[in-house]
ZADO-1210 file (C-alpha; in nm, 4 decimals, padded with zeros to 6 digits):
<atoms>
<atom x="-01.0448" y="-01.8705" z="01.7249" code="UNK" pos="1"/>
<atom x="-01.2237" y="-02.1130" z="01.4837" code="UNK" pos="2"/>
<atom x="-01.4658" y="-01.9760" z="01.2343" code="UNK" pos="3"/>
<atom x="-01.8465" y="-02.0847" z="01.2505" code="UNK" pos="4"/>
<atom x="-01.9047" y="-02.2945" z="01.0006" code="UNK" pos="5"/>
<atom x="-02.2131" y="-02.2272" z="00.7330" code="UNK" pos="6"/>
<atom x="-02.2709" y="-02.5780" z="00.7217" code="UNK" pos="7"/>
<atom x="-02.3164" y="-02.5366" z="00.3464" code="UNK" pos="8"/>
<atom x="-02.1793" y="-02.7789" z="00.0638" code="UNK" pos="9"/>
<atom x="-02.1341" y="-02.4629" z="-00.1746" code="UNK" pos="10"/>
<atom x="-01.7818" y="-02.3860" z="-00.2754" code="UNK" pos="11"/>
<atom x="-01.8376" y="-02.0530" z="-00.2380" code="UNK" pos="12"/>
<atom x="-01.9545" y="-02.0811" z="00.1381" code="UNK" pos="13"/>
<atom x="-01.6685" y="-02.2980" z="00.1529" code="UNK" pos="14"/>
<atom x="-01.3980" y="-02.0115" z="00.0607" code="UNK" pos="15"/>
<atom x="-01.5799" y="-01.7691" z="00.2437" code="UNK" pos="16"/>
<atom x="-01.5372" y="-01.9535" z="00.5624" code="UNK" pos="17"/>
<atom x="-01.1372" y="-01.9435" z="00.5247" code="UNK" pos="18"/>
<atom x="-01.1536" y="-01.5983" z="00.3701" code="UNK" pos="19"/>
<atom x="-01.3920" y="-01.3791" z="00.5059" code="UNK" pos="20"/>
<atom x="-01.2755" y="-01.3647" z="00.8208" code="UNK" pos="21"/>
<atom x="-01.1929" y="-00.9622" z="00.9253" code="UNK" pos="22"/>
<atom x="-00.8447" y="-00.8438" z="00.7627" code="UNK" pos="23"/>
<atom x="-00.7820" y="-01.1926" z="00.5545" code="UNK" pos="24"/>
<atom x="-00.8364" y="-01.0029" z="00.2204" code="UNK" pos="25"/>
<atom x="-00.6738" y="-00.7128" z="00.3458" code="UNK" pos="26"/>
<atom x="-00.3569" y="-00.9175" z="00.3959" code="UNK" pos="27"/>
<atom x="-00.4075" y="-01.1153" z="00.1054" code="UNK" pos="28"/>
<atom x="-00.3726" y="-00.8233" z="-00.0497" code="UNK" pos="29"/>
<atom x="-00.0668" y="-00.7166" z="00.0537" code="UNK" pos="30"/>
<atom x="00.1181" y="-01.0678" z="00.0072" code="UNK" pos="31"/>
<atom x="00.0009" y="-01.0516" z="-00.3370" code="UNK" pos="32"/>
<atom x="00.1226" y="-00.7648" z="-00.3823" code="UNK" pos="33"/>
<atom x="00.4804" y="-00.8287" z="-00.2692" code="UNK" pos="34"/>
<atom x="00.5615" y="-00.8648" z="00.0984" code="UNK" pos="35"/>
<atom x="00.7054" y="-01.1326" z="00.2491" code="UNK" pos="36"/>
<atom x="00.8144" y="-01.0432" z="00.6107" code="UNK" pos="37"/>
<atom x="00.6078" y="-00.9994" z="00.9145" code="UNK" pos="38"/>
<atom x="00.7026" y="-00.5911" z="00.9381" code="UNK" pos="39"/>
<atom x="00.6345" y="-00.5195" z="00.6410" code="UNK" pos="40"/>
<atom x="00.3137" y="-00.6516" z="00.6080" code="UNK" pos="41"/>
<atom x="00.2348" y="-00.4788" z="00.9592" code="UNK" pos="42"/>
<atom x="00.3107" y="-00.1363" z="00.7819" code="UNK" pos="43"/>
<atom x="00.1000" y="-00.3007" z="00.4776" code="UNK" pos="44"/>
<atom x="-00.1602" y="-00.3359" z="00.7863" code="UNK" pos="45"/>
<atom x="-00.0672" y="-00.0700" z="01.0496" code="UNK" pos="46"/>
<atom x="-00.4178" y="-00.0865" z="01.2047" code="UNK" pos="47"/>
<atom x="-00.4052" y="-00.4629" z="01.2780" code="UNK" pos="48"/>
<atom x="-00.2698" y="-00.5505" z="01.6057" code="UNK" pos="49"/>
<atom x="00.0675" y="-00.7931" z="01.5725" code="UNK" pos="50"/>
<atom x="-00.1187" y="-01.0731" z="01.7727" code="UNK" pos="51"/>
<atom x="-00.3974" y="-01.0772" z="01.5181" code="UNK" pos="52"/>
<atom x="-00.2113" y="-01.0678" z="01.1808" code="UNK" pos="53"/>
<atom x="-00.0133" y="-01.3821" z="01.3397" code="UNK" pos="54"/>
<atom x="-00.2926" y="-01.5834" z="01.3851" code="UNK" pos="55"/>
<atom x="-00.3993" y="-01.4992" z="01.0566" code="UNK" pos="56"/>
<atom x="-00.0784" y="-01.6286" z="00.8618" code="UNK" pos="57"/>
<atom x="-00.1328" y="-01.9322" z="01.0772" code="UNK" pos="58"/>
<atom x="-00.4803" y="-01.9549" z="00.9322" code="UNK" pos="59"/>
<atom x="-00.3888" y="-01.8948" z="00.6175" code="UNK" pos="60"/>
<atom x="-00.0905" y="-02.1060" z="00.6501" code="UNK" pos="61"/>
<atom x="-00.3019" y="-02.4280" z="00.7789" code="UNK" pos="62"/>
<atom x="-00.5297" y="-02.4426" z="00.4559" code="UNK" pos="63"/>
<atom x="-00.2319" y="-02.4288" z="00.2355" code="UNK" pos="64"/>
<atom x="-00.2283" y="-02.0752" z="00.1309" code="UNK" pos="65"/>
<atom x="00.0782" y="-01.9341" z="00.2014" code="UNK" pos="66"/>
<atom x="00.3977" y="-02.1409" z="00.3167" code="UNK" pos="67"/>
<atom x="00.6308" y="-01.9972" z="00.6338" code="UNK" pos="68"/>
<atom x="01.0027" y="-02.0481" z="00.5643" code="UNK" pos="69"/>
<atom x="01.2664" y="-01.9811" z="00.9005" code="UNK" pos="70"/>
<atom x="01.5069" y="-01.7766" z="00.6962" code="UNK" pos="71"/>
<atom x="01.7046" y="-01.6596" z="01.0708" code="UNK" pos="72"/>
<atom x="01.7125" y="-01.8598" z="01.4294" code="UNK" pos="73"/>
<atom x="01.8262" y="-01.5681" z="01.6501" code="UNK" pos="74"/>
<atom x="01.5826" y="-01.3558" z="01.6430" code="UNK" pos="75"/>
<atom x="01.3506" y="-01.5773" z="01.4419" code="UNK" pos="76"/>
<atom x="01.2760" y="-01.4608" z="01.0904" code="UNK" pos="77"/>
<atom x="00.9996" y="-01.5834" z="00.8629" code="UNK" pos="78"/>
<atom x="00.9713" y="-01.5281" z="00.5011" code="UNK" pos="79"/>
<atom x="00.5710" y="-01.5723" z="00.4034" code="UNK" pos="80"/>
<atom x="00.4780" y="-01.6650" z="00.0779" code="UNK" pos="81"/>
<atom x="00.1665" y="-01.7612" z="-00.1439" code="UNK" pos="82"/>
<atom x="00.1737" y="-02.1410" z="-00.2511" code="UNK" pos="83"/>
<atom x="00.0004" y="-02.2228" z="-00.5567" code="UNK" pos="84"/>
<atom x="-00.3118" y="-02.2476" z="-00.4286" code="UNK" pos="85"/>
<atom x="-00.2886" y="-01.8474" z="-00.2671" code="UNK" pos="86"/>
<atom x="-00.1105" y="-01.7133" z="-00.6540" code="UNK" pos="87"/>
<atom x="-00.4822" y="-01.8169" z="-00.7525" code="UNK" pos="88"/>
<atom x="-00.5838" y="-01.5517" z="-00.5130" code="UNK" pos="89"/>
<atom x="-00.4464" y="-01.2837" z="-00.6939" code="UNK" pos="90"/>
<atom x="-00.6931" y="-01.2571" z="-01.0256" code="UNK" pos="91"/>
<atom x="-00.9685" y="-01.2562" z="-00.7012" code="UNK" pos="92"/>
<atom x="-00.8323" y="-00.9875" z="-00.4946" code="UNK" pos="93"/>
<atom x="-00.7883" y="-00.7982" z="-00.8120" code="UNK" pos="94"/>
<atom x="-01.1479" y="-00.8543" z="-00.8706" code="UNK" pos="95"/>
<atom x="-01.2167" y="-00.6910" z="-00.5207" code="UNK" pos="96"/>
<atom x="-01.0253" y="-00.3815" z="-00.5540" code="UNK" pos="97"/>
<atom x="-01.1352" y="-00.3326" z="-00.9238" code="UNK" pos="98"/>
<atom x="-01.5180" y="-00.3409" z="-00.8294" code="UNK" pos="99"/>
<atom x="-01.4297" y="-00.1043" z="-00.4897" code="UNK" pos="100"/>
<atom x="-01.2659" y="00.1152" z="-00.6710" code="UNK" pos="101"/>
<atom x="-01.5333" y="00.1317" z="-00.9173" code="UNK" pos="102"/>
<atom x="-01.8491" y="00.1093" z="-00.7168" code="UNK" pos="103"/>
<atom x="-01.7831" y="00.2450" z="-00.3731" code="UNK" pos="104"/>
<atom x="-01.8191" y="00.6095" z="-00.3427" code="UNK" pos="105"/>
<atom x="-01.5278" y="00.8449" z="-00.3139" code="UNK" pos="106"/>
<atom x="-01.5995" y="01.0304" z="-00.0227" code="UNK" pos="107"/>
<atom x="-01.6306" y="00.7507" z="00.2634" code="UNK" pos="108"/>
<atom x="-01.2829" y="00.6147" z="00.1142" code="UNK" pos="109"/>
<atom x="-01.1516" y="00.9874" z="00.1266" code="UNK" pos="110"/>
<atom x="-01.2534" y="00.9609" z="00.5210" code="UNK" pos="111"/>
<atom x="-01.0753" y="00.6784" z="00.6013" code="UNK" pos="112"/>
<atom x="-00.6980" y="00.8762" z="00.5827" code="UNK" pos="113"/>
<atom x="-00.3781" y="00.6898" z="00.6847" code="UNK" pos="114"/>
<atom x="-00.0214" y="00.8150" z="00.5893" code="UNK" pos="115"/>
<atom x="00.1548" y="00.5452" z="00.7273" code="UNK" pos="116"/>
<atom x="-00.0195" y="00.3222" z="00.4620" code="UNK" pos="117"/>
<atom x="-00.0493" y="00.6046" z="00.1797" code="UNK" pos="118"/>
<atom x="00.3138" y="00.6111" z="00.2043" code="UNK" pos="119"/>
<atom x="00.3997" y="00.2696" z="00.2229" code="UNK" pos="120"/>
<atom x="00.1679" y="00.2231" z="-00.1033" code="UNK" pos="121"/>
<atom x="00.3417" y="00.4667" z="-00.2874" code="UNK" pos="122"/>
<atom x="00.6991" y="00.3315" z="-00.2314" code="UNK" pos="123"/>
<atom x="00.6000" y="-00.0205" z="-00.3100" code="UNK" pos="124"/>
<atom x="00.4306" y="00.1269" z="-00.6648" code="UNK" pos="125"/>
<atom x="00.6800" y="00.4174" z="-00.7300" code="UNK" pos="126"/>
<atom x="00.7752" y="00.4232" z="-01.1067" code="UNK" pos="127"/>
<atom x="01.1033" y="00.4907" z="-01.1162" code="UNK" pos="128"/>
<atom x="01.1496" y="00.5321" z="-01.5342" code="UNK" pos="129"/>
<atom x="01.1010" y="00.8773" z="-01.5232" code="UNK" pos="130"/>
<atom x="01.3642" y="00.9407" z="-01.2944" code="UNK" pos="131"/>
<atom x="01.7047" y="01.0264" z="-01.2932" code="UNK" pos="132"/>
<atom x="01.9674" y="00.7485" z="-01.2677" code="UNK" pos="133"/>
<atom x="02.1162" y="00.8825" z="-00.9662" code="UNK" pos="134"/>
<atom x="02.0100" y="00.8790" z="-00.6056" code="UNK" pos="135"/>
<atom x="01.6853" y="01.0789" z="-00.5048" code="UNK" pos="136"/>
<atom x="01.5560" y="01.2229" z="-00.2280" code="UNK" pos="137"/>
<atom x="01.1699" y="01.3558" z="-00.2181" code="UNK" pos="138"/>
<atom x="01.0709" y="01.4981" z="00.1071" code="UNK" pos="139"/>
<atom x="00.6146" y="01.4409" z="00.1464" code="UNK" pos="140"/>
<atom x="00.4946" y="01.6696" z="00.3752" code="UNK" pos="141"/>
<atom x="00.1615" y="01.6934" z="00.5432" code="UNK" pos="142"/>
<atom x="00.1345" y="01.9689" z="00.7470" code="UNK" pos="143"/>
<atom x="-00.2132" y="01.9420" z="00.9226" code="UNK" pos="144"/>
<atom x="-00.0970" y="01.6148" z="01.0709" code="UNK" pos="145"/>
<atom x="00.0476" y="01.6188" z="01.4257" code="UNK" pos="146"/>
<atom x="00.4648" y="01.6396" z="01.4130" code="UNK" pos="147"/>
<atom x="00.5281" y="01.3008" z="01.4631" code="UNK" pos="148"/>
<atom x="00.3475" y="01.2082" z="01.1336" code="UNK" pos="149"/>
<atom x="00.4051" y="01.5220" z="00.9156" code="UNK" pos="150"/>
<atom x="00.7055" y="01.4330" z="00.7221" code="UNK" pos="151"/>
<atom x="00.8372" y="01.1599" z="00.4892" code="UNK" pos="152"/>
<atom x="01.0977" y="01.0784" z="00.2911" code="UNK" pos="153"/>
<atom x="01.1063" y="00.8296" z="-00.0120" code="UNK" pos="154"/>
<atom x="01.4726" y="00.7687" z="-00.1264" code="UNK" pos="155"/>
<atom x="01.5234" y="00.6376" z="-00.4770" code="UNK" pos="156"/>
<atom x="01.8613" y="00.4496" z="-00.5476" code="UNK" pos="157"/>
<atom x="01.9526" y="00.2845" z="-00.8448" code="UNK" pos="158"/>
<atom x="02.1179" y="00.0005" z="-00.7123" code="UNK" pos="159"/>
<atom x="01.9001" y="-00.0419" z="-00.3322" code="UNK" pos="160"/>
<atom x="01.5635" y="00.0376" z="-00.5412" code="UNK" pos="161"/>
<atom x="01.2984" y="00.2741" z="-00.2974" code="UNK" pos="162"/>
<atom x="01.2822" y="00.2617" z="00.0211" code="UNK" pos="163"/>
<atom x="01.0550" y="00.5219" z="00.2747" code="UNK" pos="164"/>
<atom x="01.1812" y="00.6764" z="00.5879" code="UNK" pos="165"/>
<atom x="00.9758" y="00.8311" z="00.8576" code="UNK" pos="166"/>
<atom x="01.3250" y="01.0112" z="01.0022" code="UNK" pos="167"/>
<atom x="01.5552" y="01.2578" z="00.8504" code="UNK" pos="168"/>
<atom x="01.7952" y="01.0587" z="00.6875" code="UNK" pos="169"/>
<atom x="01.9907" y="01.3137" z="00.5971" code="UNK" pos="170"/>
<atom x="02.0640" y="01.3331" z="00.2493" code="UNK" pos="171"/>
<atom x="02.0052" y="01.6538" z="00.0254" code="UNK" pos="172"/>
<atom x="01.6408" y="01.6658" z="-00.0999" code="UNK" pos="173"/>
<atom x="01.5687" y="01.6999" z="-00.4181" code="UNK" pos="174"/>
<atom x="01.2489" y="01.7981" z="-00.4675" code="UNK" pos="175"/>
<atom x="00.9830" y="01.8954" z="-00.1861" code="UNK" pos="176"/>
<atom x="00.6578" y="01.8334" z="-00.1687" code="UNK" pos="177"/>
<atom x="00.3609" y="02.0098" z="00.0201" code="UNK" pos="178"/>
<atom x="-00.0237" y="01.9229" z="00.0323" code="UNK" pos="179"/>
<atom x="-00.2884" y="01.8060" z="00.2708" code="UNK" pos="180"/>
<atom x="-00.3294" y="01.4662" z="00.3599" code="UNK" pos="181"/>
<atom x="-00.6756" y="01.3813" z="00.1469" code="UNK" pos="182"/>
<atom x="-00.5553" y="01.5747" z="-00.1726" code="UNK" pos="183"/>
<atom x="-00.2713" y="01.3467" z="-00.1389" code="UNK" pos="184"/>
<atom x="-00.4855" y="01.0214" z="-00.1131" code="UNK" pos="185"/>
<atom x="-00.7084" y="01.1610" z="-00.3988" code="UNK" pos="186"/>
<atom x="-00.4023" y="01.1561" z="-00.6172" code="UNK" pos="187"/>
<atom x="-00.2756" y="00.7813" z="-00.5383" code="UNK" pos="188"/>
<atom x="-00.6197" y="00.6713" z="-00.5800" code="UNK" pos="189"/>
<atom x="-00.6635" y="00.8504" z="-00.9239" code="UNK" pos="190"/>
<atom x="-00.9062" y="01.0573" z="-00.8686" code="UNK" pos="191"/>
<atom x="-00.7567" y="01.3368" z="-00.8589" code="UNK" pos="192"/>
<atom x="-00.4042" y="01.4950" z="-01.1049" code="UNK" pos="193"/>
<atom x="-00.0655" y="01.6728" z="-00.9999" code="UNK" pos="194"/>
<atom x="-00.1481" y="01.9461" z="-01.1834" code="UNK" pos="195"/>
<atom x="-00.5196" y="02.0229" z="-01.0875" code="UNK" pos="196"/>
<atom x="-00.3996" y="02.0040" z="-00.7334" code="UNK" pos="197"/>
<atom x="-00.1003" y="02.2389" z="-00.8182" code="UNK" pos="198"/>
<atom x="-00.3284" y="02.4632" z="-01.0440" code="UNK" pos="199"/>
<atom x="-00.5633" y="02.4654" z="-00.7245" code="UNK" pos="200"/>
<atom x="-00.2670" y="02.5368" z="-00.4682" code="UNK" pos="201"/>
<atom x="-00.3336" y="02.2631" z="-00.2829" code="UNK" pos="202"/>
<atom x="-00.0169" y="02.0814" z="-00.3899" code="UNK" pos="203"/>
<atom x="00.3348" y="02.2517" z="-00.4145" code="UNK" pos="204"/>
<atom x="00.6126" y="02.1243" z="-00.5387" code="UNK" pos="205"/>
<atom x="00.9712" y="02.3359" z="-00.4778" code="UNK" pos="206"/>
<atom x="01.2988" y="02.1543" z="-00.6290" code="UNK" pos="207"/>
<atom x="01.4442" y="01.9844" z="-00.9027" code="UNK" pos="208"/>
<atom x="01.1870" y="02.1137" z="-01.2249" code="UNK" pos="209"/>
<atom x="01.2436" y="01.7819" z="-01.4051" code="UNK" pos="210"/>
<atom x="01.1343" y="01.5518" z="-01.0952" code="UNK" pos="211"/>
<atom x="00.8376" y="01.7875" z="-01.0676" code="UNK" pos="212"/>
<atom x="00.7264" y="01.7910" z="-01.3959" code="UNK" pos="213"/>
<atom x="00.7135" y="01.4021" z="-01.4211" code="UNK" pos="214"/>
<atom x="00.5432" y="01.3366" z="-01.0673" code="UNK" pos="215"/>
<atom x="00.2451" y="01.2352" z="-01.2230" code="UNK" pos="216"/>
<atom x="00.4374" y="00.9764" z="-01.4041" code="UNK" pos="217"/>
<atom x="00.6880" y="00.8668" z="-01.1216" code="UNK" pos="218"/>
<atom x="00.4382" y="00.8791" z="-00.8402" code="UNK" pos="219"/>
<atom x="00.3286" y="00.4799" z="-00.6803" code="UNK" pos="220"/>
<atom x="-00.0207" y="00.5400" z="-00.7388" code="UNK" pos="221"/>
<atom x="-00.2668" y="00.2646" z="-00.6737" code="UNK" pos="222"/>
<atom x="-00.3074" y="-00.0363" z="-00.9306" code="UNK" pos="223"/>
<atom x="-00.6578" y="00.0501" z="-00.9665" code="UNK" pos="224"/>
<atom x="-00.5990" y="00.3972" z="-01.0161" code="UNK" pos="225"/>
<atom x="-00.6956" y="00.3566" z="-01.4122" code="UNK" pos="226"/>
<atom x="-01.0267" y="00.2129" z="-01.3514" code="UNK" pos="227"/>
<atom x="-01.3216" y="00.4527" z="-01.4145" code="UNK" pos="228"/>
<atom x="-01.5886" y="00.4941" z="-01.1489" code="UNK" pos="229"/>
<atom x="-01.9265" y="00.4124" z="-01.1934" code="UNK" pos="230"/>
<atom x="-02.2442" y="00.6019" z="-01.0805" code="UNK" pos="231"/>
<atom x="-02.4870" y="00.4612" z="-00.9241" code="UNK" pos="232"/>
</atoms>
């Protein structure tokens, strides 16, 4: 569906027009940050239908900010990536997030509570440094959350990298974790610490001491994470 035009000659009217739409920045966010095929920016996005996160690649895609690439006929596979003119985005979506994370106010954020996402964040920005150099497995539980979305597992391999499961897969854990949903959130999004949540039992941690003492360290919490709020 075309955008109405605001008939104005201002560049910045102009960019708004191909990025303002609802969920562009969103998903310019998440190719900037990384992904490049249509699933996983869908768990980048789980709240955007799959009809309406294709028409916006195609969007994005017609004024020359990202390029498609076929990279499999049967079933089709395309590979989505920023062209020059979308890298430019990047320094601009930081922008965004820096002054949200800065400006907005906690609680309303703290509302809006999505695992799915919250885990898919954290595996993309996992630190793996502080960890053994040996296969991991860290079993995130949320037990307030219906069954079906309780449990998580983030496996850490040296060679394969991180990668997040949803299922069992099996392997011996090595360190379980146990907290509510928002103190969870509250963490990724730095405003809250492993240890204050810990000290106030509203994290526990029961496994491997070493991977427990780091978590702080190893955990993918959010790029803005280090920027201060600001009271208004």
């Amino acid at each position: 569906m075309a955008t109405a035009s605001y008939q104005q000659f201002c560049p910045v009217a102009m960019a708004a027009e191909i990025l303002c739409n609802r969920w562009t920045i969103v998903l310019l966010r998440e190719l900037c940050a990384g992904s490049t095929r249509f699933n996983d920016l869908r768990r980048g996005v789980p709240r955007m239908s799959p009809a309406l996160l294709s028409t916006r690649l195609k969007e994005l895609e017609s004024h020359g900010v990202l390029k498609r690439t076929l990279m499999q006929k049967r079933p089709e596979i395309f590979d989505y990536r920023l062209t020059k003119s979308g890298e430019e985005l990047l320094p601009v979506v930081e922008a965004i997030g820096i002054w949200g994370h800065r400006w907005v106010e906690s609680d309303p954020s703290l509302e809006n509570l999505d695992p799915s996402l919250l885990m898919w964040d954290m595996r993309r920005n996992l630190n793996v440094e502080p960890l053994p150099s040996r296969r991991i497995t860290i079993h995130i539980t949320y037990p307030e959350l219906p069954q079906a979305r309780q449990n998580w597992w983030l496996l850490i391999d040296p060679t394969h990298g991180v990668d997040l499961c949803s299922v069992d897969p099996g392997f011996d854990v090595d360190l379980f974790s146990r907290s509510d949903l928002r103190t969870m959130t509250a963490i990724w999004m730095g405003l809250d610490t492993v240890s204050k949540a810990i000290s106030d039992d509203r994290l526990t941690l029961t496994g491997d001491r070493e991977i427990a003492k780091d978590m702080q360290q190893w955990l993918g919490l959010s790029p803005f994470a280090v920027q201060k709020k600001q009271v208004t």
